[in-house]
C-alpha positions in Angstrom: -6.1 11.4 -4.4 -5.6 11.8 -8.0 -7.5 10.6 -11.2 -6.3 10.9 -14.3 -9.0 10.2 -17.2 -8.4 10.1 -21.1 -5.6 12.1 -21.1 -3.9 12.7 -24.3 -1.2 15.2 -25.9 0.3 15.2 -29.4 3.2 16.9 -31.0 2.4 17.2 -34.3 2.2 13.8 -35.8 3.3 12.2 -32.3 0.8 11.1 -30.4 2.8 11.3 -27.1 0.0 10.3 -24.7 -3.3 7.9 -26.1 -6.1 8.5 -24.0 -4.1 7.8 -20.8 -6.0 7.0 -17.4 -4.1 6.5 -14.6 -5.0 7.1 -10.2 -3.2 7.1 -7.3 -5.1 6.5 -3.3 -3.9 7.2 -0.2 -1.0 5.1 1.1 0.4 3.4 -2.2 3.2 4.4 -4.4 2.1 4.1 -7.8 5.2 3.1 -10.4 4.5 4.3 -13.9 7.2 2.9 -16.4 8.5 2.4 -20.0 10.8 2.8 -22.5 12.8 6.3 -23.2 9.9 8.0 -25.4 7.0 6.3 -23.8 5.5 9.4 -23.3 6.3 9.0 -19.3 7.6 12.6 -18.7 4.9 14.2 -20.9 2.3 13.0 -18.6 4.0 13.8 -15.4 4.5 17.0 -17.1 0.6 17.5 -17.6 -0.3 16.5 -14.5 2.1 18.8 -12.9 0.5 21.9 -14.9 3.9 22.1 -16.8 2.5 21.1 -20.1 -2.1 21.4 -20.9 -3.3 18.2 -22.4 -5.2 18.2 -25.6 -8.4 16.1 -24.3 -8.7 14.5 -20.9 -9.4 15.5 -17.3 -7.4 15.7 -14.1 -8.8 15.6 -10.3 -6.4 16.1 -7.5 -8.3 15.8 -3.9 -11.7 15.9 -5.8 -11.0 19.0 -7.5 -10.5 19.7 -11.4 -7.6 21.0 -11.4 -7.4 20.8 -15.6 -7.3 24.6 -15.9 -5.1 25.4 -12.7 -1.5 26.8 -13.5 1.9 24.5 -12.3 2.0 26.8 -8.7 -1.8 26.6 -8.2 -1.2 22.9 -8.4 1.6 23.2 -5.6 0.1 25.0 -3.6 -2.9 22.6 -3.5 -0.5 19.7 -2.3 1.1 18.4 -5.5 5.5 18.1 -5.1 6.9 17.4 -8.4 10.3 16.6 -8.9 12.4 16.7 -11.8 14.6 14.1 -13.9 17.2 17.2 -14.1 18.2 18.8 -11.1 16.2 21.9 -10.6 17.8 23.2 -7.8 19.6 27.0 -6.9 23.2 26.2 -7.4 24.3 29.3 -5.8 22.3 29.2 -2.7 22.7 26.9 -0.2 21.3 23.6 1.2 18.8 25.1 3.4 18.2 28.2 1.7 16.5 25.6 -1.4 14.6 24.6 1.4 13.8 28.0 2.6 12.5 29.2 -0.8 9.6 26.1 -1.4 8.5 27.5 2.3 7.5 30.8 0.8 6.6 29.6 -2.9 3.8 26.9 -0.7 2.7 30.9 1.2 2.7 32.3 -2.0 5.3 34.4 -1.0 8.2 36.2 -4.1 11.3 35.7 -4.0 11.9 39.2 -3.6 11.2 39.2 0.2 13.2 36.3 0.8 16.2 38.3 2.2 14.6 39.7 5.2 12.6 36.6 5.9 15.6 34.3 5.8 16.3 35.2 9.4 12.8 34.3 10.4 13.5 31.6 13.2 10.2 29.7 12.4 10.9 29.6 8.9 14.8 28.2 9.4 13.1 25.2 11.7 10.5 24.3 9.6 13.2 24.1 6.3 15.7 22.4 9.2 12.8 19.5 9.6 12.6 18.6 6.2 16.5 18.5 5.8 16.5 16.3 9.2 13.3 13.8 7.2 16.1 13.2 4.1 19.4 13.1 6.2 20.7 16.1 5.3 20.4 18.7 8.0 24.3 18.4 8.6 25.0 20.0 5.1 22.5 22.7 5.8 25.1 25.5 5.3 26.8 23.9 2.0 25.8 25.0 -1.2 24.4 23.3 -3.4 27.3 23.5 -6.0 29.2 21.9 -3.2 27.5 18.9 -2.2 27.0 15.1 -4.6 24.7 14.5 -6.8 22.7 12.0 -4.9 22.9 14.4 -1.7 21.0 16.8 -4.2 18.4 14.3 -5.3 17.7 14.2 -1.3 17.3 18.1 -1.3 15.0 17.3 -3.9 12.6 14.8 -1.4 13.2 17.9 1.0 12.4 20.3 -1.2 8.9 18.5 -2.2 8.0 17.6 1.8 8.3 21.9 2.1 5.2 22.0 0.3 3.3 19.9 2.5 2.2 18.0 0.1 -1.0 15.9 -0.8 0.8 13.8 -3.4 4.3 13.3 -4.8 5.4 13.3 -8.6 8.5 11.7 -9.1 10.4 12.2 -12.4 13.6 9.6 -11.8 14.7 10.2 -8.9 17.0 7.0 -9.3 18.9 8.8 -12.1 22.6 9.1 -11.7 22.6 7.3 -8.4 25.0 5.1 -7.5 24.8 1.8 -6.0 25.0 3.1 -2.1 22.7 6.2 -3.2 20.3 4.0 -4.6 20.2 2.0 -1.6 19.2 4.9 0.5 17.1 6.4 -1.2 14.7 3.4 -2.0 14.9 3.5 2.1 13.4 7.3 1.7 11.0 6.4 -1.2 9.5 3.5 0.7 8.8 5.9 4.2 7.4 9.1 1.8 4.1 6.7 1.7 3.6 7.6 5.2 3.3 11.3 4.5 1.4 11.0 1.1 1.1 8.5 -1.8 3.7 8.9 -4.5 3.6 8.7 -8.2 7.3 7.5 -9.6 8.5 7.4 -13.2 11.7 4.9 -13.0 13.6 3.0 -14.8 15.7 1.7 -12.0 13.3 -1.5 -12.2 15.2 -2.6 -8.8 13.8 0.2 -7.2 10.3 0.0 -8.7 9.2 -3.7 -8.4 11.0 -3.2 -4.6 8.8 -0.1 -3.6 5.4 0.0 -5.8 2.1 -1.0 -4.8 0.8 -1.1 -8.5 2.6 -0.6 -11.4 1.0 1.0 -15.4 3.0 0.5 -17.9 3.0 3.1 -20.8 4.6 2.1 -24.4 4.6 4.7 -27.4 2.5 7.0 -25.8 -0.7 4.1 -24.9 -1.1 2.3 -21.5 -0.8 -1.7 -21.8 -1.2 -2.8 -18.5 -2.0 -2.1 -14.8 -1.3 -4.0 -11.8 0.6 -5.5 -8.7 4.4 -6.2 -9.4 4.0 -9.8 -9.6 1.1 -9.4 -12.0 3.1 -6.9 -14.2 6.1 -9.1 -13.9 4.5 -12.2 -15.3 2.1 -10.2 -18.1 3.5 -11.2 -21.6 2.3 -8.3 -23.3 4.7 -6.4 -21.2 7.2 -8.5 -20.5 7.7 -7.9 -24.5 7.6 -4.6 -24.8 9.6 -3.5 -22.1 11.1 -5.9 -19.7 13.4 -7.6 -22.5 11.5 -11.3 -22.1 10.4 -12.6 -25.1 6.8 -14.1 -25.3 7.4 -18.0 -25.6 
């Protein structure tokens, strides 16, 4: 579904991502983790369009996809979401909803106030917000509901698209305990609609829910494998999960 070959992005002297190959099939959810400054969000960010890689390639569905814009990417089947909230505080729950709708058609913004009665439209956004468990709160706004109630919106946001593939960018973060709990629940069905690549750190959450897990240090990949293989690797189990080699 996606494959990821060489890529690799500096910032002046900072070579945030080192000829970094990474892909994701059908079915799986593919954990990429590492420390804060590994160079994890850069490459989601490249992937995603957000951010055009100095060297490398990127097929999504068998298509370059290397010189496609963040939107052309969407529309193609790629949800991203973000570490921050990137949702429309003013609007409300299913409004947020309403708006992916049109951005997968292509639609503006502009013509979203005389579409936002269309009955077909309102169903379709309802659907998603019934997938994540939030169709109740369909009328709040988002500047009224929690924060992990708006990570949900998020999942709901990126199912609007239809999507191919999902790009996770922490969705653990800020969750509590309870919110965790549900939404490695949600994380764990997503699989079913299409395979999911998650930046964690919530390593609960990852080594519970990945099929395969590559591990990213200052900017270079040092491993790739099943969670019990990753678990037990020294080299990583020194540079990132906190157990010294003996």
């Amino acid at each position: 579904m996606l494959d990821v070959v060489g890529l690799t992005r500096s910032f002046g002297a900072v070579r945030a991502n080192d000829d970094v190959s990474l892909d994701l099939v059908s079915g799986e959810i593919h954990a990429l983790i590492g420390p804060n400054g590994a160079g994890k969000s850069t490459f989601i960010s490249q992937v995603a369009g957000d951010l055009a890689p100095d060297s490398g390639s990127i097929h999504f569905r068998g298509r370059d996809i290397g010189q496609m814009r963040a939107a052309e990417r969407a529309r193609l089947g790629m949800a991203r979401t973000f570490q921050i909230s990137s949702l429309i505080g003013g609007f409300t729950v299913l409004e947020n909803v309403m708006l992916a709708h049109l951005g997968r058609l292509g639609e503006s913004m502009r013509f979203f106030a005389p579409v936002a009665r269309d009955r077909k439209l309102r169903k379709l956004a309802r659907e998603c917000l019934e997938q994540v468990g939030l169709d109740s709160r369909h009328r709040k706004r988002v500047s009224e509901i929690s924060h992990g109630e708006r990570r949900l919106l998020e999942i709901a946001i990126a199912l609007a698209l239809e999507p191919a593939a999902f790009l996770l960018d922490e969705p653990m973060a800020g969750l509590d305990q309870e919110g965790s709990h549900m939404l490695i629940g949600l994380l764990d069905s997503l699989r079913q609609t299409a395979p999911v690549l998650l930046v964690e750190h919530d390593m609960d959450a990852v080594f519970a829910l990945a099929d395969r897990i590559s591990v990213l240090v200052d900017g270079r990949l040092i491993a790739t494998g099943k969670p019990d293989a990753i678990r037990s690797d020294d080299t990583v189990r020194a540079a990132y999960l906190g157990v010294e080699q003996p």
